[in-house]
C-alpha positions as CSV (number, residue, x, y, z in Angstrom):
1,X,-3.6,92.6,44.8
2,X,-1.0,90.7,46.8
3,X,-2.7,87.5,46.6
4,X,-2.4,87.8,42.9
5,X,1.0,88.5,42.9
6,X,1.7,85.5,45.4
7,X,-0.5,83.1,42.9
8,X,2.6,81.7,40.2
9,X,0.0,81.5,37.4
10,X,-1.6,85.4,37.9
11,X,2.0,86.4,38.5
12,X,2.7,85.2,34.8
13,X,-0.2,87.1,33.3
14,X,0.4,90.3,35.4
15,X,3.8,90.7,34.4
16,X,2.3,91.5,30.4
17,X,-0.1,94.2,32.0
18,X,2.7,96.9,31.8
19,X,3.5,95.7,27.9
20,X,-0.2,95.3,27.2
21,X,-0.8,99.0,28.9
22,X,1.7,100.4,26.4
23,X,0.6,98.3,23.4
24,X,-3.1,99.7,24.1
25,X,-1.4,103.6,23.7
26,X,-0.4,102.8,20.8
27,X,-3.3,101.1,19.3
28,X,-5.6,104.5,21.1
29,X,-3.6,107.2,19.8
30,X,-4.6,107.7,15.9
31,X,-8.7,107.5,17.8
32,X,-7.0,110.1,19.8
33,X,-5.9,112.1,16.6
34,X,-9.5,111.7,15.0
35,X,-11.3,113.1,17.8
36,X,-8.9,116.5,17.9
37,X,-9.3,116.4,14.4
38,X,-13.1,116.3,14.4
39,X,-13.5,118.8,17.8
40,X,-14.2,116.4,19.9
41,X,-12.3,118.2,22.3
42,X,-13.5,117.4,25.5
43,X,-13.6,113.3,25.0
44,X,-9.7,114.2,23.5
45,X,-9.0,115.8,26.7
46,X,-10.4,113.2,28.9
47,X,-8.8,110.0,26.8
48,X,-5.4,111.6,26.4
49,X,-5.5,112.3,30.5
50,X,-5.8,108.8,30.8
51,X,-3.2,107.5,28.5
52,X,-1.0,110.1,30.6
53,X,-1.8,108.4,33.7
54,X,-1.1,104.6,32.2
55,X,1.9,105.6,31.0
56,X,2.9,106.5,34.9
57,X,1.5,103.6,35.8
58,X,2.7,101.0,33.5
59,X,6.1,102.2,34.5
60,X,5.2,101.8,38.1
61,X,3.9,98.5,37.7
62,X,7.3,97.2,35.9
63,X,9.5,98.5,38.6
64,X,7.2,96.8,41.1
65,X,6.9,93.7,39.6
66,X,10.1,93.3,38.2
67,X,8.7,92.8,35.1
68,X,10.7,95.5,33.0
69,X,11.4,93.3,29.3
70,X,13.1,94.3,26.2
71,X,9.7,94.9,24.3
72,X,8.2,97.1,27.0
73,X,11.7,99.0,26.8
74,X,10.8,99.2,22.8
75,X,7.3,100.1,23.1
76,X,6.7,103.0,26.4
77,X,8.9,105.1,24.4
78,X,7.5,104.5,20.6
79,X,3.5,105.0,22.2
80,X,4.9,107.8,24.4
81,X,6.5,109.9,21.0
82,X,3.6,108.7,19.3
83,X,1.1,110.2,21.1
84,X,2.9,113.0,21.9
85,X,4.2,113.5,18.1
86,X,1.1,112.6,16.5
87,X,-0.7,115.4,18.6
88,X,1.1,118.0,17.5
89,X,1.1,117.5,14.0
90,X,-2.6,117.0,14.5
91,X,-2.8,120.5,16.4
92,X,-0.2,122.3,14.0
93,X,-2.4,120.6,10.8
94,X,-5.2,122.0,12.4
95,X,-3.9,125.9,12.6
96,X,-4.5,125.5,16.4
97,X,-0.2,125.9,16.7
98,X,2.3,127.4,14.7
99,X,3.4,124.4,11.9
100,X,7.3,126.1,12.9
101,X,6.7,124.5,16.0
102,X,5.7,121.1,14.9
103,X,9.0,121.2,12.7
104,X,11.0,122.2,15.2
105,X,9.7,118.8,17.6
106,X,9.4,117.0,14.9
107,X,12.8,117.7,13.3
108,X,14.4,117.0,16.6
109,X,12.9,113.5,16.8
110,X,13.9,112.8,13.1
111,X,17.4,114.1,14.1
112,X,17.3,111.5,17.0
113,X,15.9,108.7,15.2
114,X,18.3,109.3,12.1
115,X,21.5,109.1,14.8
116,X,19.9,105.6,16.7
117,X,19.7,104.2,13.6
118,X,23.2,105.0,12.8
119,X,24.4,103.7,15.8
120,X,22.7,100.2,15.6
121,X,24.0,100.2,11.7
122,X,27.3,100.5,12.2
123,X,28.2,100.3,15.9
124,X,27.4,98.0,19.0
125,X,26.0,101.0,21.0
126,X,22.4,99.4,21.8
127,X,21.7,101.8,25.0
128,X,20.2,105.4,24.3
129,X,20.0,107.1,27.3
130,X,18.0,109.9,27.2
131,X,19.9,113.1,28.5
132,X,18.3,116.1,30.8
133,X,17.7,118.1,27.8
134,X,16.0,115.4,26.2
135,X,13.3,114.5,29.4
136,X,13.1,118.3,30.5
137,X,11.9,119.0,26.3
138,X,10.1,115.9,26.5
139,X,8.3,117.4,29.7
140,X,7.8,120.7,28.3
141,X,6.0,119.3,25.6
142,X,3.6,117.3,27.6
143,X,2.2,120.8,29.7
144,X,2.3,122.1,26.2
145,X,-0.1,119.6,24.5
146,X,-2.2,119.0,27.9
147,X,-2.9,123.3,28.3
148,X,-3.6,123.1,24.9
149,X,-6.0,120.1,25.2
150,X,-7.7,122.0,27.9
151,X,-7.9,124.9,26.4
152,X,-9.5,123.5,23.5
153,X,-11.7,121.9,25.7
154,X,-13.2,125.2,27.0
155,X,-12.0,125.1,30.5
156,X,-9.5,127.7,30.5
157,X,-8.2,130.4,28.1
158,X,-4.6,130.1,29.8
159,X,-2.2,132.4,29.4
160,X,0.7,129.9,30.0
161,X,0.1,128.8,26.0
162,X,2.2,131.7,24.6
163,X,5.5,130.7,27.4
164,X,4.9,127.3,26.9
165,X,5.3,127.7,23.0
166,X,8.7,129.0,23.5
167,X,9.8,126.7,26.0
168,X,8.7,123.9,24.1
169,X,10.5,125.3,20.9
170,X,13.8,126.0,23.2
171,X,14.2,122.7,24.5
172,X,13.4,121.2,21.2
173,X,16.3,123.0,20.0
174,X,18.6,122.7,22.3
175,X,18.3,119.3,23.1
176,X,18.3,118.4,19.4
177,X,22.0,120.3,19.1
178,X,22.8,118.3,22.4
179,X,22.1,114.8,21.0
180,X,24.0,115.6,18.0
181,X,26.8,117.1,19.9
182,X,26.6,113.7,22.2
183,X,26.6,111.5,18.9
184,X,29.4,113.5,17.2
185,X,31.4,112.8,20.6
186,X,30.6,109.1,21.0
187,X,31.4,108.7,17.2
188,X,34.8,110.2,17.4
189,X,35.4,107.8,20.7
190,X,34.4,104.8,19.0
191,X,37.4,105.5,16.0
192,X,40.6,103.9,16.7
193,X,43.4,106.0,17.3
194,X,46.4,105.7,14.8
């Protein structure tokens, strides 16, 4: 591995693995959707672990190689909600979670979306930060879906569903009324004062 990050020319290529990881989330995740959607739970189980663990590692491997771009800055997060998203509404579409729930994460992103795209419309605010709230509901939501996967799967009928429903529906919520609390603040900064 070092002599290919010594070579110039393999340098150049490695430094799109990273974007290229993130780009093949993307282009996996509505497979992923079709296999929950036709019980192919186990195969679900074992693809979404590994998209779990490309996501860590594409990260890794743009820290490492100092190879962290605009685009890969775009695309982690767009695969990572899309994945994440897109399995929910798949499991709530299903009957296999409550749809509240799905509305609740779901309305949360919207709410977030609907405020970024207020920001680059009619400000110069082009860094979104997420806050605590935002990665400990993004977290949450991750055991969710994966102790779902597995339980679907037929490893384990885990308990830790019914907490993790209400955690994930908590943080959801919160976070959501944090953002917009954050947005309302940096909108109100951003006026001039007469």
């Amino acid at each position: 591995m070092c002599a290919i990050i010594r070579d110039p020319v393999k340098k150049s290529w490695f430094k799109h693995l990273p974007n290229l990881l993130s780009t093949a989330r993307l282009v996996i995740a509505p497979y992923l959707f079709f296999l929950l959607w036709h019980h192919e739970n186990k195969l679900a189980l074992a693809i979404a672990f590994v998209t779990g663990w490309t996501d860590a590692f594409d990260g890794f491997l743009a820290r490492k190689l100092n190879a962290q771009s605009r685009l890969g800055a775009y695309i982690d997060p767009v695969a990572d909600k899309l994945m994440l998203s897109g399995l929910i509404v798949t499991m709530a579409i299903m009957g296999v979670i409550d749809p509240w729930l799905a509305v609740i994460v779901l309305g949360r992103d919207v709410l977030i979306l609907l405020m970024v795209g207020a920001a680059f419309a009619f400000t110069k605010i082009r860094s979104f930060p997420p806050s605590i709230w935002g990665k400990a509901s993004t977290a949450a939501q991750i055991l969710f879906v994966l102790a779902m996967l597995i339980h679907l799967a037929g490893y384990r009928d885990t308990a830790i569903l019914v907490p993790l429903k209400w955690i994930v529906a908590a943080l959801a919520a919160w976070s959501g009324i944090d953002y917009a609390y954050r947005a309302v603040r940096l909108g109100r900064s951003l006026v001039p004062r007469q």
